[in-house]
C-alpha angles and dihedrals in degrees: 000000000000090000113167141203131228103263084191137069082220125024138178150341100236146173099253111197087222114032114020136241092006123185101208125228117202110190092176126073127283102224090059152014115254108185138142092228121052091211113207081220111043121131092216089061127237123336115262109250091197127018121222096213138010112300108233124193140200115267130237084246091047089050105047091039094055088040092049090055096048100045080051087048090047090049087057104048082044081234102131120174120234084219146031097213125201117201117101128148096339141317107020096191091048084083099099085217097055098115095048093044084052085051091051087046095055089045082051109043093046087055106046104011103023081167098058130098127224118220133173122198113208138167095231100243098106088051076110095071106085087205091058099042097053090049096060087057095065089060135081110228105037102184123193130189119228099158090172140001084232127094084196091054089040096059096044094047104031102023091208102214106233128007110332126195118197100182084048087053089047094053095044084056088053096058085065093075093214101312096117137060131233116229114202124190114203119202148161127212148082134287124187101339086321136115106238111198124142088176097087131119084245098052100042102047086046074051108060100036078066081048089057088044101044095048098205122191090221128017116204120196123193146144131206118315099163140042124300136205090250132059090208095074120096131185121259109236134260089242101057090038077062100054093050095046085050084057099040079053095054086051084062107248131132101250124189125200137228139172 
């Protein structure tokens, strides 16, 4: 239930179970979580319905100038991250300067961490916007959230705030053409009186035939590791992560592990 918000526009580094020695970058505000999903699962907590004041966030200046110093800091203490990782306290691609911050962070990471990959984890509902998406093509590790194939299970794990379209979202991944990852989070529990499981036969077949259509590059699967907003949520074993990587395998796609 002790779920926490980034106090900090960047954050880290820190030992990310998926993708290494990551610096975290937080382009919402650090007083709230601004996100178009309200996650039951999210470690930052629920998504605010109203907001008390005027949500502020981080410019594109702000942004590339505290980047800038830590990557310098990081030179120094010969410390470099594998990754620059954009996540923070919601929705990374809602800021309106998002493509023009990925572009900064190129220029950036050539210059100071020329190793280091740039990801950026999403939850898929701003694919729309022609400036997003083509900037996710310029980065490295392009994540996208599909938690079901299910627009029931999706609004009862992930609320989408505002009309959500899964077969739209689906499309939009497509267009890809295999330069991104989907990123699946499995989990038990209950949810206002519902059962919440996307780990069904139903589910996960309904699951993979997206996958075929879909055509990732990568495919993560994960389950809860922090904290949630409920207490009626539980992890989905190691053992059952396992099973469905082992079937996500046989479809012929790269999967990576976490629990």
């Amino acid at each position: 239930m002790a779920t926490f918000l980034f106090d900090k526009i960047i954050f880290g580094p820190v030992q990310s179970r998926r993708l290494g020695v990551s610096l975290g970058v937080n382009l919402l505000p650090v007083n709230v979580k601004v996100c178009s999903f309200d996650c039951i699962y999210c470690e930052c907590g629920f998504t605010p319905k109203k907001y008390k004041e005027k949500v502020i966030l981080p410019t594109r200046k702000e942004v590339k100038q505290k980047m800038e110093e830590k990557l310098q800091e990081m030179t120094g203490n010969n410390l470099l991250p594998d990754v620059i990782t954009f996540a923070g306290n919601g929705e990374p691609t809602l800021h309106p300067e998002f493509a023009g911050i990925i572009d900064d962070t190129i220029k950036l990471r050539d210059k100071l961490a020329p190793k280091a990959r740039i990801a950026v984890l999403s939850n898929a509902t701003m694919l729309h916007k022609t400036d997003v998406f083509n900037a996710l093509l310029k980065i490295e590790d392009n994540i996208q959230k599909l938690d079901s194939a299910f627009e029931e299970t999706v609004e009862l794990l992930d609320c989408p705030r505002g009309n959500f379209d899964l077969q739209k979202v689906v499309g939009q991944l497509q267009r890809f053409d295999g330069k991104v990852t989907i990123q699946t989070l499995f989990i038990k529990g209950h949810f206002k009186n519902r059962p919440v499981n996307n780990t069904s036969e139903k589910e996960i077949a309904a699951w993979l035939e997206l996958l075929k259509e879909i055509r990732p590059g990568e495919v993560m699967i994960y389950t809860i590791a922090r904290d949630t907003p409920l207490d009626t949520l539980e992890k989905v074993s190691l053992e059952k992560l396992n099973a469905i990587a082992e079937r996500v395998k046989k479809e012929g796609f790269s999967v990576q592990v976490s629990s």
